[in-house]
C-alpha positions as CSV (number, residue, x, y, z in Angstrom):
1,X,0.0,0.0,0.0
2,X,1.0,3.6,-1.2
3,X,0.4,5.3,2.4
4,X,0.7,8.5,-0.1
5,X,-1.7,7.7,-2.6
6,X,-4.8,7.7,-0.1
7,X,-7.2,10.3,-0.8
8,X,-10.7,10.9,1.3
9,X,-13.4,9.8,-1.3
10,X,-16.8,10.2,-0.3
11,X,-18.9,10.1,2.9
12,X,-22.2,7.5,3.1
13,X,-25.0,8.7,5.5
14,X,-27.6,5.9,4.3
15,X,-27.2,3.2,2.4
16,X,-28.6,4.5,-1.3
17,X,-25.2,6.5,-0.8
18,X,-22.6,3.6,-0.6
19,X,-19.9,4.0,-3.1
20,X,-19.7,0.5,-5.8
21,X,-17.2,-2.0,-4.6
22,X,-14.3,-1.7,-6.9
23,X,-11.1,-2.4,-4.4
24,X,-10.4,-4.9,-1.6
25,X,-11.7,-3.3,1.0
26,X,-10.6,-2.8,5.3
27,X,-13.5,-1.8,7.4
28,X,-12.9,0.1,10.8
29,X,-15.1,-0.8,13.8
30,X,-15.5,0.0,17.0
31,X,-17.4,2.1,19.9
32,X,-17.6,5.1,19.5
33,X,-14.2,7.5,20.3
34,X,-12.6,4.7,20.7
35,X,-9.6,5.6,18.4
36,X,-11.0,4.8,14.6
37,X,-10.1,8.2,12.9
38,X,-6.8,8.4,15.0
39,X,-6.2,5.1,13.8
40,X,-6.8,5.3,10.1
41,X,-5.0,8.8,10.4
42,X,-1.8,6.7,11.7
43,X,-1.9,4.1,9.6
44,X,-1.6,6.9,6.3
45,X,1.0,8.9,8.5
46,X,-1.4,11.9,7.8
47,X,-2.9,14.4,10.7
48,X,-5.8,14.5,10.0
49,X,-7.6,12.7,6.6
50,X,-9.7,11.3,9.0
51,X,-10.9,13.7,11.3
52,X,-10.9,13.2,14.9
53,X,-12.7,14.5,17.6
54,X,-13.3,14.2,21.3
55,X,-16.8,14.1,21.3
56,X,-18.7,10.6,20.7
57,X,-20.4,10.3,18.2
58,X,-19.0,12.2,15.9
59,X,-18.3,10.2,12.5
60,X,-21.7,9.6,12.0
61,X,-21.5,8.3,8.3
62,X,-19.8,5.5,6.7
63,X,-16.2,7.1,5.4
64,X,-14.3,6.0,2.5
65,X,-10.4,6.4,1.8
66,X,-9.3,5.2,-1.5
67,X,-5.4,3.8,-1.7
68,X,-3.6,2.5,-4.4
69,X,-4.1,-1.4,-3.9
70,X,-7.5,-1.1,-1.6
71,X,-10.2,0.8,0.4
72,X,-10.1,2.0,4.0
73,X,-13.7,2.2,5.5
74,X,-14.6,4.2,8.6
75,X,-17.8,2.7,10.1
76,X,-19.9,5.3,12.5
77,X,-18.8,4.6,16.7
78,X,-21.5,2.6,18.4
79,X,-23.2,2.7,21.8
80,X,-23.4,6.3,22.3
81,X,-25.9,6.8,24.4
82,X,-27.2,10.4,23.5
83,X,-27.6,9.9,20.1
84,X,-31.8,10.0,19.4
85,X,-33.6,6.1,19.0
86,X,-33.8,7.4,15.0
87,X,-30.5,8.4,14.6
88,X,-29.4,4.7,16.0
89,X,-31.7,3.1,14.0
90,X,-30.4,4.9,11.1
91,X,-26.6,4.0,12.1
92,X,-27.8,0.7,11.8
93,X,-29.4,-0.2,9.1
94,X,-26.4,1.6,7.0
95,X,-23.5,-0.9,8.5
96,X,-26.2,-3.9,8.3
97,X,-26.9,-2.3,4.8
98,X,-22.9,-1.9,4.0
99,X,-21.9,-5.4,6.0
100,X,-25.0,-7.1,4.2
101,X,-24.0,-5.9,0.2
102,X,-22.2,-8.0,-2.1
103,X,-18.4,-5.9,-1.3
104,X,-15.3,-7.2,-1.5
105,X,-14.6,-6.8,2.2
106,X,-11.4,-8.6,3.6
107,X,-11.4,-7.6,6.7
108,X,-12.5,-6.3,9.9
109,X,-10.3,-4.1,12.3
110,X,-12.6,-4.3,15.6
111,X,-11.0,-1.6,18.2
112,X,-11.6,-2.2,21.7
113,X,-9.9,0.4,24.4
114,X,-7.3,-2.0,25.9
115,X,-7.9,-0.2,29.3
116,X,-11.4,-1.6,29.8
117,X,-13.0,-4.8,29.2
118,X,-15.5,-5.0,26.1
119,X,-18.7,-3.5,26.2
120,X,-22.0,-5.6,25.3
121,X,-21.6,-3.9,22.0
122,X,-18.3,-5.0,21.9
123,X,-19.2,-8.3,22.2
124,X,-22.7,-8.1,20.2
125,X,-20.3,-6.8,17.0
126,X,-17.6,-9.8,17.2
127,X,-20.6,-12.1,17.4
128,X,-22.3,-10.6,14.2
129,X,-18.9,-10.9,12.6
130,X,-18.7,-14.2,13.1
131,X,-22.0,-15.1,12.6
132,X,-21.4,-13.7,9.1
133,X,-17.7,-15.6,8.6
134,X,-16.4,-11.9,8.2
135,X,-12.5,-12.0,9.3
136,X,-11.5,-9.9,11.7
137,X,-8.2,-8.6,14.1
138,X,-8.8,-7.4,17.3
139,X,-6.8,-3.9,17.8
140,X,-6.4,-2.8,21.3
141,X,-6.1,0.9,21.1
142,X,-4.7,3.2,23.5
143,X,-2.0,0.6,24.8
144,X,0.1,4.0,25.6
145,X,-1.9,5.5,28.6
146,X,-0.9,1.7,30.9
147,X,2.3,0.9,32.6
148,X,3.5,-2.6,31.8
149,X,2.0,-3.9,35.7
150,X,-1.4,-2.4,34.3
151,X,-0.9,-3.7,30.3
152,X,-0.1,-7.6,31.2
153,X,-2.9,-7.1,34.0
154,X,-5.6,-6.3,31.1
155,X,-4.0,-8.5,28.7
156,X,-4.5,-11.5,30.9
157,X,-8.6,-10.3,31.7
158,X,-8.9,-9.6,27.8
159,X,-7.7,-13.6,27.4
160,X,-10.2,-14.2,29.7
161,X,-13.2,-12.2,28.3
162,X,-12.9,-12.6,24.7
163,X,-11.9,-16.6,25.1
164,X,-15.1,-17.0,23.2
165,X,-13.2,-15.8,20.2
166,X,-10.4,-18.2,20.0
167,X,-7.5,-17.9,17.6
168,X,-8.4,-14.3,16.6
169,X,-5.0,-11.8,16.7
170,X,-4.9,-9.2,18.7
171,X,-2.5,-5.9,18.0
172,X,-1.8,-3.5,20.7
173,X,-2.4,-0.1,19.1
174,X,-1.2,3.4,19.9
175,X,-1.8,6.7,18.3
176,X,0.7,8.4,20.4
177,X,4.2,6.5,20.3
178,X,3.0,4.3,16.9
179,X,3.0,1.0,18.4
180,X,1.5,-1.3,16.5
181,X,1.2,0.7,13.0
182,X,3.9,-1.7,11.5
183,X,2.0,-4.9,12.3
184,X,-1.6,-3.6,10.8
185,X,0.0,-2.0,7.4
186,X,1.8,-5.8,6.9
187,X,-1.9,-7.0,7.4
188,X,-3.6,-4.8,5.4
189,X,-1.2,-5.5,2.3
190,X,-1.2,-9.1,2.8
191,X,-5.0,-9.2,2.7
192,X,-5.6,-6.5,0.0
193,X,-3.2,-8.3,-1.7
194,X,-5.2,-11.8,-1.7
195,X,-6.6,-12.9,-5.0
């Protein structure tokens, strides 16, 4: 992958505005302000192509980045509580609507905050991905803000409470020193890459 050649491409509020499925695409997903734009933003070594922000809630459409060998897609944060029962429903059907249409989708980078055990969204998303045999890596952002006491503490509960997803990688993720970044772009090209 061409970190250099990504460009933002378009933005889907509802599903009649998903963009045709020409490119092996990388969907991002996760609660919300969990890290997904930081992430993404990372991964390109750019500051902002995705843009962050420190209220919840705030990518509340389907994002596209285009790169030279694949697509990078930014799904909307879940489990924000103040967003309205309509906007939630809305959230919704668009991922069901994107996960649901015949993409070429390679994988699924599911963030959990490795500081806190999995949310029952958490856990309702890895189900529905494996439910729909849709590969995934587990990425455990914001592996900065634990000392290593802390970090091989939650390492040893997350074994514990995700044993239900056996064999699935985890990558310890940080937007701040970079940790991590190596190990997802080798992924990402290897999968894109896939005939």
């Amino acid at each position: 992958m061409k970190i250099e050649s990504a460009v933002f491409e378009t933005s889907a509020g509802v599903s009649g505005q998903l963009i045709a499925s020409t490119l092996p695409e990388i969907a991002f997903s996760g609660r919300s302000n969990v890290g997904k734009s930081s992430l993404i933003n990372k991964l390109l070594n750019r500051k902002s192509l995705a843009r962050t922000s420190a209220t919840p809630g705030k990518t509340a459409t389907i994002n596209f980045y285009k790169l030279d060998t694949m697509r990078l897609v930014d799904l909307p944060g879940y489990g924000y509580a103040k967003l309205s029962n309509a906007e939630k429903q809305r959230f919704s059907q668009t991922i069901e609507h994107y996960f649901d249409d015949d993409r070429d989708l390679r994988l699924v980078l599911q963030l959990i905050d490795m500081r806190h055990p999995p949310t029952a969204n958490d856990f309702q998303m890895l189900e529905y991905l494996v439910e729909c045999e849709i590969p995934f890596v587990i990425v455990l952002t914001k592996s900065d803000k634990l000392n290593k006491t802390e970090r091989e503490k939650r390492m040893e509960a997350l074994r514990e409470e995700l044993s239900d997803f056996d064999g699935v990688q985890y990558v310890p993720f940080s937007a701040v020193n970079g940790e991590g970044v190596e190990t997802l772009r080798a992924i990402l090209d290897e999968v894109a890459s896939e005939p």
